[in-house]
C-alpha positions as CSV (number, residue, x, y, z in Angstrom):
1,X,-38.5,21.6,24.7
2,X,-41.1,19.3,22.9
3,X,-38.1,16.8,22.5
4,X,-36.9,17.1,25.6
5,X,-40.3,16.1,26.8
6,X,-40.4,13.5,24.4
7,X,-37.3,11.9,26.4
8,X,-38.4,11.5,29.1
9,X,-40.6,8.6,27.8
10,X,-37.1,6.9,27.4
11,X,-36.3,7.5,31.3
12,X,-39.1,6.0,32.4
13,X,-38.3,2.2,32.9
14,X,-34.4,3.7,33.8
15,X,-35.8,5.0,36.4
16,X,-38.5,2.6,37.7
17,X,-35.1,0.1,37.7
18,X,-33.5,2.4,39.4
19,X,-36.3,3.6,42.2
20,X,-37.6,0.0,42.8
21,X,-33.8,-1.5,43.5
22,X,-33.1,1.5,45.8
23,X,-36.2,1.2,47.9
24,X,-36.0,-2.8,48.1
25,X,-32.1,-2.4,49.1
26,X,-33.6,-0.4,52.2
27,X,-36.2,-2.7,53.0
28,X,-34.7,-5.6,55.0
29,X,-35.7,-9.1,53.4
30,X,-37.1,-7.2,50.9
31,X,-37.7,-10.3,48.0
32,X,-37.6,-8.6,44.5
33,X,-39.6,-12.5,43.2
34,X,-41.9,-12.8,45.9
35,X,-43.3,-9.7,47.0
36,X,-45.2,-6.7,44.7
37,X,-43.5,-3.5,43.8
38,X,-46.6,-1.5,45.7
39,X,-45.3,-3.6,48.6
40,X,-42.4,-1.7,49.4
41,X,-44.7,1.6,49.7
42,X,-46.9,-0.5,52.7
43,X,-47.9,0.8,56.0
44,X,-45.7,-0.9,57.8
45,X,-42.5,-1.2,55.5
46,X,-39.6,0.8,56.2
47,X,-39.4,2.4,52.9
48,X,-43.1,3.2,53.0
49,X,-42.7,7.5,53.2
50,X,-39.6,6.8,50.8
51,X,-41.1,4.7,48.4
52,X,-43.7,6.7,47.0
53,X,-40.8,9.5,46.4
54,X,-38.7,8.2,44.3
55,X,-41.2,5.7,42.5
56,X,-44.7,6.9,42.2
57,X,-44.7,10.5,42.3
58,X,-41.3,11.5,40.0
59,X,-42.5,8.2,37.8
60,X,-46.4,10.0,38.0
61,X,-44.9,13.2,36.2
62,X,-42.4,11.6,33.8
63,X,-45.4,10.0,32.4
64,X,-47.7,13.2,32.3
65,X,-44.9,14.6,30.4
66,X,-44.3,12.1,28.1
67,X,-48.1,11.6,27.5
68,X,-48.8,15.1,26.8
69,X,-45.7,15.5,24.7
70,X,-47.2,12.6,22.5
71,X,-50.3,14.5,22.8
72,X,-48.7,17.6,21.2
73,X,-46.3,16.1,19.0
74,X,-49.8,15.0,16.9
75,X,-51.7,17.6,15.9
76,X,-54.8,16.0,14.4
77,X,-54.6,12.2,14.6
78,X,-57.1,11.8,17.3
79,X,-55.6,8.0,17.8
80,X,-52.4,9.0,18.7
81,X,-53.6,11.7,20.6
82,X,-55.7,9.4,22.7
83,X,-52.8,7.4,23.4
84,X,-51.3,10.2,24.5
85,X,-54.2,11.3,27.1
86,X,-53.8,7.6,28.2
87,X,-50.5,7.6,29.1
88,X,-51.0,11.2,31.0
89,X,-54.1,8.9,32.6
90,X,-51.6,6.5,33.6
91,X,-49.0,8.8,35.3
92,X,-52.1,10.4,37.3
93,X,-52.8,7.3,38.6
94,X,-49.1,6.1,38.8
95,X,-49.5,9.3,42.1
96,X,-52.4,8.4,43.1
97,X,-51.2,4.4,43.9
98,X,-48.4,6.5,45.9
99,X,-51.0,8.7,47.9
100,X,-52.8,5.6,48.6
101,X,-50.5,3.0,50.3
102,X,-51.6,-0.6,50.5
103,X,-52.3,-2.5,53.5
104,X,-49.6,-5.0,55.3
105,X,-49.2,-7.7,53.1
106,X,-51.2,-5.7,50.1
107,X,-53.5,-8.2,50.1
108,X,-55.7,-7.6,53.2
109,X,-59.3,-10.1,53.7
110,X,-60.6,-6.9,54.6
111,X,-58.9,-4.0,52.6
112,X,-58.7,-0.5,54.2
113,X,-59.9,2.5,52.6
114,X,-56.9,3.3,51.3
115,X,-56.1,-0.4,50.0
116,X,-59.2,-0.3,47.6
117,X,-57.9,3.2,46.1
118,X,-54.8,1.7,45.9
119,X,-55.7,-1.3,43.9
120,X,-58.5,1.0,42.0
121,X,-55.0,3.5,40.8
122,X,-53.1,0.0,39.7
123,X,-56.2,-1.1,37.6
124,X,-56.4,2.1,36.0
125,X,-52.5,2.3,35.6
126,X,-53.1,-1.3,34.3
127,X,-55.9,-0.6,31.5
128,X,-54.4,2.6,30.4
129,X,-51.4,1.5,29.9
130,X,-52.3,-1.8,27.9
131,X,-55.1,0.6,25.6
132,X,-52.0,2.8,24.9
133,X,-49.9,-0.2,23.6
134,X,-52.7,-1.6,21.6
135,X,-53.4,1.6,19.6
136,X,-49.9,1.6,18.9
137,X,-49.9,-1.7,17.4
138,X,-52.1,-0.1,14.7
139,X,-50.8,3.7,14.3
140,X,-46.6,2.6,13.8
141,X,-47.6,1.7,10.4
142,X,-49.2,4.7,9.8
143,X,-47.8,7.2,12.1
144,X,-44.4,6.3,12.0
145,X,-43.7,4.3,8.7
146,X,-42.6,1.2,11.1
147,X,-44.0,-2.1,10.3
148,X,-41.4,-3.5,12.9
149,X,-42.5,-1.4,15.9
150,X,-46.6,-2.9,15.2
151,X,-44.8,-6.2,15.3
152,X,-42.7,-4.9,19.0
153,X,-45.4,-3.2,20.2
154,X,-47.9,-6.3,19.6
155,X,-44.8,-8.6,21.0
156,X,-44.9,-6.0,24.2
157,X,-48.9,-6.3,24.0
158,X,-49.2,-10.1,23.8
159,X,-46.0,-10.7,26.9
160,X,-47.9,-8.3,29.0
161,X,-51.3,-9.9,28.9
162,X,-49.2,-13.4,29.2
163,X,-48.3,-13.3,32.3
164,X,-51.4,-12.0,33.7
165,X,-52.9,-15.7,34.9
166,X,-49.4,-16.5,36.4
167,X,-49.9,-13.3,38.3
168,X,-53.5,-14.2,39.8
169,X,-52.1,-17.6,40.4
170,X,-49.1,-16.2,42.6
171,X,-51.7,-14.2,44.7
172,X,-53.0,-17.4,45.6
173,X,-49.6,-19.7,46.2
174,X,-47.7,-16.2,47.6
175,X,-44.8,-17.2,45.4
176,X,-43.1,-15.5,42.6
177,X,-45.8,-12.6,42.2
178,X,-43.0,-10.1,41.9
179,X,-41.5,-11.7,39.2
180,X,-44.3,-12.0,37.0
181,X,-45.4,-8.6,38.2
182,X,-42.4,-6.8,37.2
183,X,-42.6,-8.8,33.7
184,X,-45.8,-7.6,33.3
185,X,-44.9,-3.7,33.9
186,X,-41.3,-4.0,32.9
187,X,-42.5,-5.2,29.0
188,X,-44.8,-2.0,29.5
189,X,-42.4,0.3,30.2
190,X,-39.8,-0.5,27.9
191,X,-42.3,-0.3,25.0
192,X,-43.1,3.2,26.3
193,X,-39.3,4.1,26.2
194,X,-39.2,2.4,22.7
195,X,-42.2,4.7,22.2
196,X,-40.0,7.6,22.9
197,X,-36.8,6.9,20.7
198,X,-39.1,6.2,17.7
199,X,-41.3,9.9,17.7
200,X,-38.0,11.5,18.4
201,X,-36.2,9.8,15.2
202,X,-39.0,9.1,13.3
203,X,-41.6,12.2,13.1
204,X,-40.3,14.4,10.4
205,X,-40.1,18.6,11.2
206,X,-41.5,20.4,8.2
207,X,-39.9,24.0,6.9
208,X,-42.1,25.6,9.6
209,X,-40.6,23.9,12.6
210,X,-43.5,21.8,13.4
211,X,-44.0,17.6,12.7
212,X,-45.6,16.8,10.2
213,X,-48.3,13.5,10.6
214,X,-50.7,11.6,9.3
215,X,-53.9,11.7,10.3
216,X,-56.1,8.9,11.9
């Protein structure tokens, strides 16, 4: 069961692919470069009730599970177990972004209610995310023997935060904020999936049945 949990870290950016080409298939003029992934969940796009379905809310629980698998697979190193709770953090608000759908355009002069909680759930999903991948930069070397996966994960860490000024640029032109958006998350994700395939080959199961780590 833990393992299967475990897994479902490594279906996480298969099925944000998956979700995010569906939805913008359905959404006439739909542009995959131009426009935000929260765009396709808008009050006025015509995948905006379908959107938050097979994105936000399925996404929001694959990464509770994953994050409280991580959580449990880690008895005692606080670090890792923090990353864990991160993670969970991250899938909470990965539902709440889908509760709260952005305005037309997502980028209102005057947001909505609803806008502001919206862009409050992607910062959280944001910072939770990146804190996750940072601690992990440290704890492969000591949590999973892997010098190479610090050097991924601070690869992942540093392409992330890279393309964060080309995003607040594209705000402003209105060109290719998609792109660097889905850079930015897509990086994220498939260190999280990466994540996954390393505590389910890597942790070693004592005797007892249970994994056996270090501790922070």
């Amino acid at each position: 069961m833990k393992k299967l949990a475990l897994f479902s870290g490594i279906l996480i950016p298969v099925w944000l692919l998956c979700g995010v080409l569906i939805a913008g298939a359905l959404y006439p003029g739909y542009s995959h470069v131009d426009q935000a992934m929260s765009a396709l969940g808008a009050v006025d796009a015509p995948t905006h009730r379908l959107s938050p379905i097979i994105n936000n809310f399925p996404l929001g629980v694959l990464f509770m599970l994953f994050g409280g698998a991580v959580f449990m697979a880690l008895p005692g190193a606080r670090l890792a177990q923090l990353s864990g709770l991160l993670i969970v953090l991250h899938g909470l608000a990965s539902v709440s972004a889908g509760v709260f759908s952005c305005d037309p355009g997502c980028n209102p002069v005057e947001p909505s209610a609803d806008q502001v909680l919206h862009n409050l759930s992607g910062l959280v999903m944001f910072a939770s995310l990146t804190l996750a991948n940072l601690l992990w930069v440290y704890l492969a070397r000591k949590q999973l023997g892997s010098t190479g996966f610090s050097w991924f994960s601070l690869s992942c860490l540093v392409l992330s935060l890279a393309v964060m000024p080309m995003m607040a640029a594209a705000v402003e032109s209105g060109e290719a904020f998609g792109l660097y958006q889905r850079i930015n998350y897509g990086v994220s994700v498939i260190w999280l999936g990466a994540l996954a395939w390393m505590l389910i080959r890597r942790l070693p199961v004592d005797s007892a049945g249970s994994r056996s780590v270090a501790y922070d």
